[in-house]
C-alpha positions in Angstrom: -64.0 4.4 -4.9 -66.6 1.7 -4.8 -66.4 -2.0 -5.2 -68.5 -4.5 -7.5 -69.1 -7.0 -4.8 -70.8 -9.5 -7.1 -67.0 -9.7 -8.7 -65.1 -8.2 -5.9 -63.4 -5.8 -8.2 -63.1 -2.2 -7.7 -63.7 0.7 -10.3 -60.1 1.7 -10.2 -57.9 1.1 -13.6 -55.5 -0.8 -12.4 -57.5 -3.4 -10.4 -59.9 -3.8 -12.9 -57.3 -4.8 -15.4 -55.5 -7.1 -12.5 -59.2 -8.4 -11.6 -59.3 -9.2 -15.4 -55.9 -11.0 -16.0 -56.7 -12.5 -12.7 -59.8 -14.1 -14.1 -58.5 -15.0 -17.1 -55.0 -16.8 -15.3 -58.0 -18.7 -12.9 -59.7 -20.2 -16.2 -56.5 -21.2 -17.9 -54.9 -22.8 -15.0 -57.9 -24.8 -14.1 -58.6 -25.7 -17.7 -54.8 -27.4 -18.0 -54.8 -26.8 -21.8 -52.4 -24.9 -21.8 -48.9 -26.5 -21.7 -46.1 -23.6 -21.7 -48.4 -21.9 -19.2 -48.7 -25.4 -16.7 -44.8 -25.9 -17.0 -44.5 -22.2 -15.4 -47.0 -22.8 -12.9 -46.6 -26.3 -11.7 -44.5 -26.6 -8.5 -44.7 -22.5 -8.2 -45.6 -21.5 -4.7 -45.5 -17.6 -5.5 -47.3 -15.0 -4.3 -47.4 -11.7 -5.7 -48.6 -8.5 -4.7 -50.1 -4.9 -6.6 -50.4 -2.1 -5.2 -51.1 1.9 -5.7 -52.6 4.6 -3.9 -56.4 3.4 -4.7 -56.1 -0.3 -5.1 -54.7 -3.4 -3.9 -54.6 -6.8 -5.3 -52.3 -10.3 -5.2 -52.2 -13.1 -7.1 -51.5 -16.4 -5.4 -49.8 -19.4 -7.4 -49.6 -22.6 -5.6 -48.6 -25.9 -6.9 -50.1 -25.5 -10.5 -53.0 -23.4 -9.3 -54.1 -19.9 -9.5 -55.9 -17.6 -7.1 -55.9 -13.5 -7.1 -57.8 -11.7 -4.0 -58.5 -7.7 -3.2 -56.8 -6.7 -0.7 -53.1 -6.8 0.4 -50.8 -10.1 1.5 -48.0 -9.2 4.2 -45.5 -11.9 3.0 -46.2 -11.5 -0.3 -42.9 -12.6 -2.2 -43.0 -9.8 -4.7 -44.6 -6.5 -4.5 -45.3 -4.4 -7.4 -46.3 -0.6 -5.8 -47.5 1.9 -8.9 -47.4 5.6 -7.6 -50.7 5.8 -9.8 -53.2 3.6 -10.6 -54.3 4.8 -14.1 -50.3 4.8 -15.0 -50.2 1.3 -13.4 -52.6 0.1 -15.6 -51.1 1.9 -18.6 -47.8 0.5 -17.9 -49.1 -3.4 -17.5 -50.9 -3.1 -21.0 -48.1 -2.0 -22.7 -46.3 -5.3 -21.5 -43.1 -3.9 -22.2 -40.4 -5.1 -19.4 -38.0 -2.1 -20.6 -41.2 0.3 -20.0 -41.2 -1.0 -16.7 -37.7 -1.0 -15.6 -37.4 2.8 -17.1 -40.7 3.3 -14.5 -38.7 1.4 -11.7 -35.6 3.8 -13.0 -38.1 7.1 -12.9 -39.7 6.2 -9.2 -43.0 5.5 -10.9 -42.9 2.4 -9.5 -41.5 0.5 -6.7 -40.4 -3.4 -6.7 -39.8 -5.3 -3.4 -39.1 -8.9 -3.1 -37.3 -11.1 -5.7 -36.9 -9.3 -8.8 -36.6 -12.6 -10.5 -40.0 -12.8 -10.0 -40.8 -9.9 -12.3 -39.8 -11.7 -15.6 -41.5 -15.0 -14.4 -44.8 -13.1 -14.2 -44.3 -11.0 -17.5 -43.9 -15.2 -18.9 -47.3 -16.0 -17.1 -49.0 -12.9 -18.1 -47.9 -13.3 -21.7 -50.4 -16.6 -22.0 -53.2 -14.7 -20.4 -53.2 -11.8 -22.6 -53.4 -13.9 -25.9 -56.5 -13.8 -27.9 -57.7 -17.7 -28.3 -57.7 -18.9 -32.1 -61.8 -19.3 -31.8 -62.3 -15.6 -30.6 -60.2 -14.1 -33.2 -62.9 -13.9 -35.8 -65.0 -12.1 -33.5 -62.7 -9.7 -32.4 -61.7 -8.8 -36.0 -65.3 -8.0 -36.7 -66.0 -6.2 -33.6 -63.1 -3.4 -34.6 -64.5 -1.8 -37.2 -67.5 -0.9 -35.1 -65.3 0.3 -32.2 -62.5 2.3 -34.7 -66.6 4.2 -35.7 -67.5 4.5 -32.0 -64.2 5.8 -30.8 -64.5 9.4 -31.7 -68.1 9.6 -30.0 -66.5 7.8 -26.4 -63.7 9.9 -26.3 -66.1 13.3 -27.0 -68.2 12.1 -24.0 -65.1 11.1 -22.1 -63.7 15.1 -22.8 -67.8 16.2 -21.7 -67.5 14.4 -18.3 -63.9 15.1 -17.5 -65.0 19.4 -18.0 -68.3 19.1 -16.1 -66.4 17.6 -13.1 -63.4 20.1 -13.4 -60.4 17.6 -14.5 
């Protein structure tokens, strides 16, 4: 597994995705335009923690402010531990909390720390992942092109998944 250094991300599923909510969390909470997102963030001194076999990752929230890092913390105050990183990443798009108790239920996943923390951060996440009003046009003109391009990625995905032997 390599590592963009430029970004610090690695080409793993699930830290991509983290590296990517992880920007996005950095840009709202320095902006300060967001006013459900500062009330959950002000005052927070949280750190929490991602892990799976291929990829580490935490997010840091301190005092209103937002930083996320590769690597692992030691006293991180929640740990979320995926036994795989693609289902990891499945699992955090869906943003279901029932889909993610059932994985805690199944062993797919492990939580440590305060589970408190779990619906705090599905709260946060929730701001990150919406689509801003001025975007929104774009987006619905880009998915046409990608619902056309889809069948052609996921032929090429099947090509190179047979010529490695997965």
């Amino acid at each position: 597994m390599f590592t963009l250094p430029i970004l610090d991300v690695k080409a793993d599923a699930l830290d991509a995705l983290l590296a990517a909510l992880g920007f996005r969390l950095q840009s709202l909470s320095k902006s300060r335009n967001n006013d459900a997102l500062n009330g959950l963030i002000d005052g927070k001194n949280v750190a929490i923690g991602f892990k799976s076999p291929t990829a580490e990752r935490y997010y840091e929230f301190r005092d209103g402010t937002f930083s996320h890092t590769l690597g692992s913390l030691a006293d991180a105050d929640l740990t979320i531990e995926f036994k795989d990183s693609l289902a990891g990443a499945k699992l955090l798009t869906k943003g279901d909390i029932a889909a993610l108790m059932t994985a805690i239920q199944d062993g797919e996943v492990t939580i440590t720390g305060d589970y408190k923390l779990v619906l705090w951060f599905a709260g946060v996440a929730k701001h990150a992942t919406k689509i801003p009003e001025e975007y929104q046009g774009y987006i619905d003109t880009a998915k046409p092109y990608i619902a056309q391009v889809k069948p052609y990625a996921e032929q090429a995905l099947t090509a190179i998944k047979s010529k490695l032997g997965k």
